[in-house]
C-alpha positions as semicolon CSV with decimal commas, in nm:
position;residue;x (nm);y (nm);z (nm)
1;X;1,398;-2,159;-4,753
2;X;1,434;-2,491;-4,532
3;X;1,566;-2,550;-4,214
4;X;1,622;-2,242;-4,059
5;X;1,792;-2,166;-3,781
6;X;1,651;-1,934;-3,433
7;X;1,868;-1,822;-3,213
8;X;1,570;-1,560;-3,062
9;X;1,378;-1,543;-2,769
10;X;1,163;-1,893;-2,676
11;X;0,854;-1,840;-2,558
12;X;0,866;-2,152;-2,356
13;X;0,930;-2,317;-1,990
14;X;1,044;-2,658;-2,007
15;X;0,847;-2,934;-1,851
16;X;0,978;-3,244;-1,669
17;X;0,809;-3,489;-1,877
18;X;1,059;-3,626;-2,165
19;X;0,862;-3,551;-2,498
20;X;0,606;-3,345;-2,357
21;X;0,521;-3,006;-2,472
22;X;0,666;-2,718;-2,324
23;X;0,403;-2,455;-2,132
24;X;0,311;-2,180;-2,356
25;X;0,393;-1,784;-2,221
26;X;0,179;-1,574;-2,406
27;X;0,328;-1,217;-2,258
28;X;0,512;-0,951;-2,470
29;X;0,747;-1,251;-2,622
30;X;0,696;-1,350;-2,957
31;X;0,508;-1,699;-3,009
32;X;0,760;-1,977;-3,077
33;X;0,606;-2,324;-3,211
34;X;0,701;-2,644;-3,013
35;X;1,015;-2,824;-3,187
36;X;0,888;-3,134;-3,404
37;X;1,126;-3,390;-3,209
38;X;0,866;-3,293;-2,900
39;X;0,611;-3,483;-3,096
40;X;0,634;-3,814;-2,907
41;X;0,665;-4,120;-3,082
42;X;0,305;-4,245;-3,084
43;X;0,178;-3,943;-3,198
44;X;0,214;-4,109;-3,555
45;X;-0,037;-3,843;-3,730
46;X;0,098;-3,545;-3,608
47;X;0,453;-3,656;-3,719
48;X;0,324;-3,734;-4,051
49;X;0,154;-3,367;-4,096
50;X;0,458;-3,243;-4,022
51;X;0,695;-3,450;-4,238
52;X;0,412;-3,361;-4,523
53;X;0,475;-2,950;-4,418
54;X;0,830;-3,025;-4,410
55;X;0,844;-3,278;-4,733
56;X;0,550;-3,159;-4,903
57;X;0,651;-3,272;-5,259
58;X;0,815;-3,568;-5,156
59;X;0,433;-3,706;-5,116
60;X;0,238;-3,469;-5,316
61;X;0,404;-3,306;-5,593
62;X;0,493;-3,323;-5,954
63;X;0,715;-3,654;-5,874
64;X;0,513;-3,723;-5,491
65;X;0,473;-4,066;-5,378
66;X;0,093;-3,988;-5,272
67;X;-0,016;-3,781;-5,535
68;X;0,125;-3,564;-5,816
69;X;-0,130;-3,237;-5,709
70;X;0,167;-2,900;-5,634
71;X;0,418;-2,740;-5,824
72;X;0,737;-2,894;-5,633
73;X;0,729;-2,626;-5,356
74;X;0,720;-2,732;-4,983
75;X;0,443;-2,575;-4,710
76;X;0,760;-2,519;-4,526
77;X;0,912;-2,276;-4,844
78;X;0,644;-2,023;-4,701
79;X;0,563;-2,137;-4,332
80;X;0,986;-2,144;-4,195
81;X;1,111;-2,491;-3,912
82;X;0,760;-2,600;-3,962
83;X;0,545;-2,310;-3,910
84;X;0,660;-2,223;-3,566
85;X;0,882;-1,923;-3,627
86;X;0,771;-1,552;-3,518
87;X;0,663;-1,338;-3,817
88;X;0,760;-1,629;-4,058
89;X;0,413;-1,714;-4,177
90;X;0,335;-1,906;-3,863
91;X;0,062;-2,127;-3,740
92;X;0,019;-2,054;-3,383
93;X;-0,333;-1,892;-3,458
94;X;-0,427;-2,149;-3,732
95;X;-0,646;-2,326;-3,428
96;X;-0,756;-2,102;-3,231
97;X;-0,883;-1,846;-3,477
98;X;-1,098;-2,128;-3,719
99;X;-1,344;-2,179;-3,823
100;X;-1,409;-1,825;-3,904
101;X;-1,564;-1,591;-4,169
102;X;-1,314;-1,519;-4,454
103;X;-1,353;-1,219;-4,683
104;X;-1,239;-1,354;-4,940
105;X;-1,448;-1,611;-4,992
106;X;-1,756;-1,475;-4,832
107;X;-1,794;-1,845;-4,637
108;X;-1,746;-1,945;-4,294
109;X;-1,370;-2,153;-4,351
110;X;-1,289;-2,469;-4,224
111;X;-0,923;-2,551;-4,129
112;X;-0,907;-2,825;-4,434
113;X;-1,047;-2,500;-4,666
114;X;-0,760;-2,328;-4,570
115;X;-0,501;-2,600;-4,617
116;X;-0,671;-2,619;-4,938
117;X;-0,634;-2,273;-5,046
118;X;-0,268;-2,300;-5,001
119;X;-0,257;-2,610;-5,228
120;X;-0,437;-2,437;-5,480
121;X;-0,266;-2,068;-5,453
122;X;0,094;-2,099;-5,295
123;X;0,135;-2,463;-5,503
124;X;-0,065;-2,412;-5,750
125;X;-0,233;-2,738;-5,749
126;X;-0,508;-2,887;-5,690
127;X;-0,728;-2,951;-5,365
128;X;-0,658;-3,220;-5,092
129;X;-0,952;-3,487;-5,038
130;X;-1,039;-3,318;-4,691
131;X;-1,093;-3,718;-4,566
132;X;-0,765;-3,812;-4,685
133;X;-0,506;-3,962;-4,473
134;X;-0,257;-3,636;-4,568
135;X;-0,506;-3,405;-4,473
136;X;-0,610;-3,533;-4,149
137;X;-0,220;-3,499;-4,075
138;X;-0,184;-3,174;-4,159
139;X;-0,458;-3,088;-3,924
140;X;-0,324;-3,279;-3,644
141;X;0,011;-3,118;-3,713
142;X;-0,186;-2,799;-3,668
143;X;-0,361;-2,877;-3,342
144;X;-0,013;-2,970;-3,224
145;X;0,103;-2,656;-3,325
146;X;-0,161;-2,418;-3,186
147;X;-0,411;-2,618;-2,931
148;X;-0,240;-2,444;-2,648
149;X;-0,353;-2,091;-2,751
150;X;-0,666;-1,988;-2,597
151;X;-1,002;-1,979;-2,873
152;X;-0,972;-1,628;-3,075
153;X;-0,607;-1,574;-2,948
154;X;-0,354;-1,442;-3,178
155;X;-0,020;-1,473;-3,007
156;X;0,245;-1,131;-3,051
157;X;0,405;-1,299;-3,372
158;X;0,186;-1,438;-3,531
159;X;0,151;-1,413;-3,916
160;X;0,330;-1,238;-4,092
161;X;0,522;-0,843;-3,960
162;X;0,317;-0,560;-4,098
163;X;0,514;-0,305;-4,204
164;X;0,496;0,114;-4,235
165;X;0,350;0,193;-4,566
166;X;0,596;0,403;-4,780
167;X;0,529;0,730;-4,848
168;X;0,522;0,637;-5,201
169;X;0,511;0,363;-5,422
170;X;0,698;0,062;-5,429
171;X;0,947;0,030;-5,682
172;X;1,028;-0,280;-5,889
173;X;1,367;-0,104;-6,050
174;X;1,484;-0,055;-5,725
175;X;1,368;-0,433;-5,612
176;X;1,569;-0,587;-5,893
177;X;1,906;-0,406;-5,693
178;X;1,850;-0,537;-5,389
179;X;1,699;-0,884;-5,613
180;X;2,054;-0,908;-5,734
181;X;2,243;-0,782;-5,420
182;X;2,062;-1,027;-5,153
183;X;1,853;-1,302;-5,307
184;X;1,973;-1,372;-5,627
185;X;2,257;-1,597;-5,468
186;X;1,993;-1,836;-5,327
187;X;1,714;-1,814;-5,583
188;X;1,875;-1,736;-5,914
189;X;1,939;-1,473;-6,143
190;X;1,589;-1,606;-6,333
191;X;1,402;-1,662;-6,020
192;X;1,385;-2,053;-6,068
193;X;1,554;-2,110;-5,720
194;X;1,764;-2,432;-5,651
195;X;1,641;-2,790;-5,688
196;X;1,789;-3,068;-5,394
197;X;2,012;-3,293;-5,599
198;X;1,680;-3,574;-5,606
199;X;1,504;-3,364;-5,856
200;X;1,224;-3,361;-5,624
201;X;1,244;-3,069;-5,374
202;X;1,398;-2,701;-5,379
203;X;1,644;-2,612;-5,156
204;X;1,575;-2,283;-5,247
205;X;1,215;-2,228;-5,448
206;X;1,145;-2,062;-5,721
207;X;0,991;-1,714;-5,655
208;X;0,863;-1,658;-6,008
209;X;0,799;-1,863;-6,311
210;X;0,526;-2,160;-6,344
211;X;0,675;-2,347;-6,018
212;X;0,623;-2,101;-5,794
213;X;0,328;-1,965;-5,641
214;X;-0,014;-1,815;-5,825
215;X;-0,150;-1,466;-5,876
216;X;-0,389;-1,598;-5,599
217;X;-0,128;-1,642;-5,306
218;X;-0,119;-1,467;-4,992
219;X;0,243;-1,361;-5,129
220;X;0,119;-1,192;-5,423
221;X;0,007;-0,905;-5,235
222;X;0,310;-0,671;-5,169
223;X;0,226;-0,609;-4,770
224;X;0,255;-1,019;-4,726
225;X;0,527;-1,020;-4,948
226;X;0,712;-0,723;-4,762
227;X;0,642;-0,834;-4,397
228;X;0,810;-1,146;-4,450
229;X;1,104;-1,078;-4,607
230;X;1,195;-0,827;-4,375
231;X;1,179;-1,074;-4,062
232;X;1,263;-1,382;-4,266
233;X;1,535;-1,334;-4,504
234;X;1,793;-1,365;-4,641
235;X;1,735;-1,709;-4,544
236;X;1,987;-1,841;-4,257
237;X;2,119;-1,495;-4,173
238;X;1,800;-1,302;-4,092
239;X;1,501;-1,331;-3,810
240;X;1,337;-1,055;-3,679
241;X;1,521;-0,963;-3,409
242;X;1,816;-0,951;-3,665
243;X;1,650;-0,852;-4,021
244;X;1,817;-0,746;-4,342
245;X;1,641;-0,530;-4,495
246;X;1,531;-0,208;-4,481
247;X;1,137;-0,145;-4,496
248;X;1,201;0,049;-4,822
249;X;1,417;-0,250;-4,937
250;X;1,154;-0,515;-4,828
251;X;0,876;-0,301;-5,034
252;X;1,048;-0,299;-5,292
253;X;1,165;-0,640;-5,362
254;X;0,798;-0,709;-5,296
255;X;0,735;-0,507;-5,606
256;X;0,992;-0,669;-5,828
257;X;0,930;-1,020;-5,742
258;X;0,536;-0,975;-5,783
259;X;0,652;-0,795;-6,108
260;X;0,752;-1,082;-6,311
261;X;0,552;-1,408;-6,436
262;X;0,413;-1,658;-6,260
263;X;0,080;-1,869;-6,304
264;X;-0,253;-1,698;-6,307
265;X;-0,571;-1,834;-6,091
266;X;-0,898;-1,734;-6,144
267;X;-0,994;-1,516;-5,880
268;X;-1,337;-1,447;-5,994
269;X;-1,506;-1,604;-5,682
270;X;-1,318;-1,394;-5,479
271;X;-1,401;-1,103;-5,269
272;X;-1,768;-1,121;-5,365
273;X;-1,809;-0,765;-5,143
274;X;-1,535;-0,594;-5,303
275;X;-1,560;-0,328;-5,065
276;X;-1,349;-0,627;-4,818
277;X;-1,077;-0,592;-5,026
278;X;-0,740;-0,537;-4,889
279;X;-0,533;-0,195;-4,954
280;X;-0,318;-0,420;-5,175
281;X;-0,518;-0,648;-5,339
282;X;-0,384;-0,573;-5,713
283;X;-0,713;-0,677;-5,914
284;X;-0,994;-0,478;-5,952
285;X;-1,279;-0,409;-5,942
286;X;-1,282;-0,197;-5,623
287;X;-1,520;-0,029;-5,455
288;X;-1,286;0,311;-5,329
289;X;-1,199;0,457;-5,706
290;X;-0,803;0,405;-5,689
291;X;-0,655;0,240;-5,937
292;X;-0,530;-0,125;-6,007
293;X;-0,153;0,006;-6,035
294;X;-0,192;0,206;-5,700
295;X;-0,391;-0,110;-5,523
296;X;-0,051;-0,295;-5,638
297;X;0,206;-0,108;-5,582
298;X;0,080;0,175;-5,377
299;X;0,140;0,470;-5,302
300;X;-0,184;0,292;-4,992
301;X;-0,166;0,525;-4,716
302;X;-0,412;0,776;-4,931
303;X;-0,619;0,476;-5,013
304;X;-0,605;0,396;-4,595
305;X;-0,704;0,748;-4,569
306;X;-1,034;0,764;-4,817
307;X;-1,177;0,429;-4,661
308;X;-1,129;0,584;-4,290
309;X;-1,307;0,896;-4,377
310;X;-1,556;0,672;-4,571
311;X;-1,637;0,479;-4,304
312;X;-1,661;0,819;-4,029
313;X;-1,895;0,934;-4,295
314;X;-2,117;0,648;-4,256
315;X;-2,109;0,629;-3,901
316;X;-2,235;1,001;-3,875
317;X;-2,493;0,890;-4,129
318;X;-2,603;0,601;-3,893
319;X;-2,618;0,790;-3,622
């Protein structure tokens, strides 16, 4: 999941200054990050931040130069070209929406928190020291990325697509199919992925299995799961102007992958109002009576449903 390739829309006008940032155009075209060779030269902590999104476990995992603290994956396996691609898990609101109150933590969130809770969900590691040299270049990296969007922005593209629900629920058997018929080529028929030939990064990751990312990851829910497959992959050949999948496909190979093993993070700090919970958050307890297996894998527009009426209830209540 490295190095791909956009051939969309920029949302850009080019500046006469070599090395200098284009001029953000925050209309109806999707948010495209700067390209990293516009980071100029003395810019030396930016450039590392993103050489450590780019190279993550070249410096920090199982065999990193800086610290063995991830499972092998790279930032970039989840966040495509750097974190600047539309719908691709991007960071143009990183910096303008942060600090800000998180659900599910219940805390006001730093940026370095939520670098953090990617090392310790999506790479399954272990925290960065927030003063460290590797952290203070991932921030920068970030500022470079999204200083240009105005404070509480969230540029059209951001994040990750959100997709129709299905009118049912998502299906794992039929995941597997399109597993086998679209994915398997890249990541394996037992969902290791592909290691580079240095034994030290994936060309490919693993999307299962104790290398990959924890029950704790944004990924693990199905919607995050579904809404970037469907404008992400199959890596190389799809973006969202040009996707893939189906929605019913994208659900469903949300299903499947989330189906099978991976490590398991204690999530018992989490959501301390569990009424904040998302539709698909797949562990209870929950505060709307479905069930685990329909918080998983849905069927979530009746869930949507019960917490709307809940919440007109309340409101004729109040008043």
């Amino acid at each position: 999941m490295l190095f791909l390739f956009f051939a969309g829309i920029l949302a850009v006008v080019s500046c006469g200054d070599e090395g200098a940032k284009p001029v953000a155009v925050l209309d109806e075209t999707p948010w495209r990050g700067w390209n990293k060779y516009q980071i100029k030269l003395e810019d030396s902590l930016a450039r590392y931040g993103r050489e450590l999104i780019e190279h993550t476990a070249r410096y920090l995992g199982p065999k990193g130069s800086v610290a063995a603290i991830s499972n092998g994956m790279n930032c970039q396996n989840c966040h495509l070209d750097g974190g600047t691609l539309p719908w691709a898990n991007n960071y143009s609101a990183v910096v303008s929406t942060f600090p800000k109150f998180r659900d599910r933590s219940g805390t006001l969130e730093t940026i370095p928190k939520r670098v953090n809770d990617c090392f310790e969900r999506s790479l399954n590691g272990k925290a960065l020291d927030t003063s460290s040299l590797e952290m203070r270049a991932i921030v920068a990296y970030l500022h470079w990325i999204g200083d240009d969007i105005a404070k509480g922005q969230k540029p059209k593209g951001s994040g990750i697509m959100e997709l129709p629900f299905l009118d049912r629920a998502a299906d794992p058997v039929n995941g597997k199919a399109v597993y086998i018929a679209k994915c398997q080529v890249c990541h394996g028929a037992d969902g290791q992925g592909q290691q580079a030939a240095d034994g030290i990064e994936y060309t490919y990751p693993p999307l299962w299995g104790q290398h990959s990312y924890n029950t704790g990851a944004g990924l693990f829910r199905l919607s995050r799961f579904a809404g970037y497959v469907k404008a992400s992959m199959p890596f190389g050949v799809a973006d969202y102007l040009n996707p893939q999948l189906t929605d019913e496909e994208a659900w469903d190979l949300a299903a499947f992958v989330n189906a099978q093993p991976r490590p398991k993070k204690d999530l018992s700090a989490d959501w301390p109002d569990i009424s904040k919970k998302p539709l698909d958050h797949p562990f209870g307890p929950y505060a709307d009576g479905f069930s685990e297996a329909q918080h998983k894998y849905g069927p979530f527009k009746p869930i949507q449903d019960a917490r709307k009426q809940k919440t007109v209830e309340k409101k004729g209540q109040d008043f």
